[in-house]
N, C-alpha and C positions, 0 to 999 in steps of 0.2 A: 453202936460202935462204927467209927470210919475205917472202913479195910479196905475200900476202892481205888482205880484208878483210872484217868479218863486220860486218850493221846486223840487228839483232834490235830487232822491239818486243815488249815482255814482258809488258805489262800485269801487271805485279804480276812483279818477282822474287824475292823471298821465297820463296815456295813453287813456285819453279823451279832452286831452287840445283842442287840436285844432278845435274840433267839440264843446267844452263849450265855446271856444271862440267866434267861428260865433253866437252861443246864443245870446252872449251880445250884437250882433250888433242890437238888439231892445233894446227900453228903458224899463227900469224896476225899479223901488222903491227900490226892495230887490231881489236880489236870492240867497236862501238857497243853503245849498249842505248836505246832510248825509252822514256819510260813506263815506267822502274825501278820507281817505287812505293818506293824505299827511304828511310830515317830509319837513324837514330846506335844503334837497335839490331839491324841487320847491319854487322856490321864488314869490313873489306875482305880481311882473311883468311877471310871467309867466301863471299866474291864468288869469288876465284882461292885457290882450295887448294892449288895448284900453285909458284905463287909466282912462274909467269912471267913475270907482266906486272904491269907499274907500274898501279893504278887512280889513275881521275879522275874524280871525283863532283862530282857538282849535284844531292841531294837535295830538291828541293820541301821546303822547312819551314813553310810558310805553309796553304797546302792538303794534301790527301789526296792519291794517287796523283801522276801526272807525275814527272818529275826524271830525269836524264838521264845515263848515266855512259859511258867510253872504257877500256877498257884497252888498253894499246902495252906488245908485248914487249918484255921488258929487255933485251934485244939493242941495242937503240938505247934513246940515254936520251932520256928528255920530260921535258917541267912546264907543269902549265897553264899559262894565259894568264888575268892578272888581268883582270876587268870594271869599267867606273866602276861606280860604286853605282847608277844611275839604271837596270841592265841586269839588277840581282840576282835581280827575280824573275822571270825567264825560263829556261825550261827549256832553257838551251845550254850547253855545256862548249867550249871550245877549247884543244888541246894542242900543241903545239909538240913535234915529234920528228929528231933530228938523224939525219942518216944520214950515209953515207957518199960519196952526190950531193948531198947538200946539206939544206936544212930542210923539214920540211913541216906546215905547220900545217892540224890535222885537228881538224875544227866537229864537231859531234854536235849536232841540233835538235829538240824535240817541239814541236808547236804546237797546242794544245785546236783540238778540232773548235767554237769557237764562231764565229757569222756576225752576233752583234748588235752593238752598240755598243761595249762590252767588247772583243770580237775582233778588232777595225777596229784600235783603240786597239795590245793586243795585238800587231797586225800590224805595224804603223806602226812602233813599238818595236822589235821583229824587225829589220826592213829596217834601221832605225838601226845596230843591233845591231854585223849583219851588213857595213855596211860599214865601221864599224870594226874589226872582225875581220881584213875582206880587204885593208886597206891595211896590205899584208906584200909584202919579196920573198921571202919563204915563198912556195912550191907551198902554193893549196887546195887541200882536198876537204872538199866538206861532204855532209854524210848526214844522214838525219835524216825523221822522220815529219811534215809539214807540214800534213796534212788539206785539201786542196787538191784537194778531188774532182773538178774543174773542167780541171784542169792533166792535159794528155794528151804526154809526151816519147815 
């Protein structure tokens, strides 16, 4: 049975395929990625070679680097979860995956290490984000790299 879950930040997957690929060769529920760093020439058959798992991207098209992606084993089926427009350029994916106890909507989050003006704003946005995301009777889980050096769990 798949009970697993993987959160990688990759700063750049590109030139980690082939090492995130032997990954997948365990089963997993979900694995996260932060900071994909990926654009429209990595295709998604090149993300899972495998063919296990459903991907769901949010490639950054705006800037370099960031963008955020989820793969959920095809064992259970998902589908993102649409964003209003006002959320697009945030590095979040949200998936919705049915199981067989019920649904669970699984977040994936990057959030730039910045602290100026921008960042605040950034943040602000986030938290927006985020509670609309969680007004689900979906199960969350959210992952995700926050840069929140401050924050001690």
């Amino acid at each position: 049975m798949v009970n697993r879950c993987l959160l990688l930040n990759a700063r750049s997957l590109k030139n980690k395929l082939c090492d995130f690929n032997y990954l997948l060769f365990d089963d997993y529920l979900a694995v996260s990625v932060t900071q994909s760093w990926l654009n429209s020439s990595i295709s998604n058959a090149m993300i899972d070679m495998s063919g296990k798992y459903s991907v769901h991207r949010n490639d950054r098209l705006t800037k370099q680097r960031g963008g955020v992606l989820c793969l959920v084993t095809k064992s259970w089926p998902s589908f993102s979860v649409p964003l209003p427009e006002k959320f697009q350029n945030l590095d979040i994916i949200a998936v919705t995956v049915l199981t067989d106890i019920g649904s669970l909507r699984y977040i994936t989050v990057y959030r730039p290490p910045e602290f100026n003006k921008l960042g605040r704003e950034t943040m602000a946005l986030l938290v927006e984000c985020l509670e609309y995301l969680c007004n689900t009777r979906d199960t969350v889980i959210l992952v995700g790299d926050f840069n929140l050096p401050n924050i001690i769990i």
